[in-house]
C-alpha positions as CSV (number, residue, x, y, z in Angstrom):
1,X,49.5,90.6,-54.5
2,X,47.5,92.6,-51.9
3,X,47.6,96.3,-50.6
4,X,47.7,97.5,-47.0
5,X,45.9,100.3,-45.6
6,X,47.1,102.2,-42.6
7,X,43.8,102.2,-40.6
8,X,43.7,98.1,-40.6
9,X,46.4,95.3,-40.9
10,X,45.4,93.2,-44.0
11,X,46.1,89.5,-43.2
12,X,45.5,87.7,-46.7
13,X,47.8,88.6,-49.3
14,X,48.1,85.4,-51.5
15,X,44.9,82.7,-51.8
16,X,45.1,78.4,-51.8
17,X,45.5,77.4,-55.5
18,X,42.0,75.2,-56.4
19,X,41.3,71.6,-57.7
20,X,39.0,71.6,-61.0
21,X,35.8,69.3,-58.8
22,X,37.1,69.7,-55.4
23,X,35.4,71.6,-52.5
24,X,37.1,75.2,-51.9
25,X,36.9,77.1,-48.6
26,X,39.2,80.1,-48.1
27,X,38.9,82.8,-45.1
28,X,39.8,86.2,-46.3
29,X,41.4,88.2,-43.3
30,X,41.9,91.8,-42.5
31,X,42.8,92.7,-38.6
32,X,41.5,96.0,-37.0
33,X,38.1,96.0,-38.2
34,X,35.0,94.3,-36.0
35,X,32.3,94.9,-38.6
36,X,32.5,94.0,-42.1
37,X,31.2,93.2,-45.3
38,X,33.9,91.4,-48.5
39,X,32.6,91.9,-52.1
40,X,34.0,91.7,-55.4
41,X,34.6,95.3,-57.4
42,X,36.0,93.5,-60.5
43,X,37.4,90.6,-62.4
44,X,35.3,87.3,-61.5
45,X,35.6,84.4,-59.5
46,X,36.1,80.8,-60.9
47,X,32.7,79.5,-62.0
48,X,31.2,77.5,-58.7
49,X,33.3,80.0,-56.2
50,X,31.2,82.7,-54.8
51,X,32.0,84.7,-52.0
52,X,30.1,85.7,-48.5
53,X,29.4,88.9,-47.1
54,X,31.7,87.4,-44.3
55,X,35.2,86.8,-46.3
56,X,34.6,83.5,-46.9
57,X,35.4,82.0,-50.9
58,X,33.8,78.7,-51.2
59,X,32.6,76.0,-53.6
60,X,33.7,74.0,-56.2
61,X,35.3,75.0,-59.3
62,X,34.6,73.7,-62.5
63,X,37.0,75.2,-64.7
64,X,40.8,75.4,-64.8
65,X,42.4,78.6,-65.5
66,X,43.8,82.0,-63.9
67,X,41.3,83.8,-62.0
68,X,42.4,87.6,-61.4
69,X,39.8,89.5,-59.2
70,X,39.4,92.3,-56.8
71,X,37.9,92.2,-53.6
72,X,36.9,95.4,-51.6
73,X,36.4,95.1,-47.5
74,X,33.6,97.8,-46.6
75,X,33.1,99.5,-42.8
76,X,31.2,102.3,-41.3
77,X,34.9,104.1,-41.2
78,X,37.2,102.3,-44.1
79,X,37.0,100.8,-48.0
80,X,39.9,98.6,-48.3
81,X,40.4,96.9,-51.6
82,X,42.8,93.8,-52.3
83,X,43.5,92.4,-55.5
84,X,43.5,88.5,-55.8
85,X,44.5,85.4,-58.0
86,X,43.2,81.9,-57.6
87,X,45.1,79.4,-59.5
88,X,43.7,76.2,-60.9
């Protein structure tokens, strides 16, 4: 999964799978871009994830299943959005 923009290299394409009670910490990565702020435009995290301003998904899960989301990277210049899975 994952979509490219021309203006910015986009570095995660794919996430870690999770453990039901064990600590998460993934570092979502696009290059090109200094400044900017990571949120979620649709779909939902796994209950106990959340995710930072900074890129950064962690916590602990709680439940097992397939966790389909959408994440959206925001500059002064570029909106990049990159759709996501966590497995668990």
């Amino acid at each position: 999964m994952g979509s490219y923009s021309t203006s910015s290299e986009i570095y995660t394409e794919t996430l870690d799978n999770a453990i039901v009670d064990q600590s998460y910490n993934f570092q979502l990565e696009v290059g090109g871009i200094s400044q900017k702020t990571w949120s979620i435009i649709s779909g939902k995290l796994p209950d106990g994830l959340t995710l930072t301003q900074d890129g950064i998904i962690t916590g602990i899960t709680t439940k097992e299943g397939t966790f389909t989301f959408t994440v959206e990277v925001e500059t002064a210049i570029y909106h990049i959005k990159i759709a996501l899975c966590i497995l668990l």
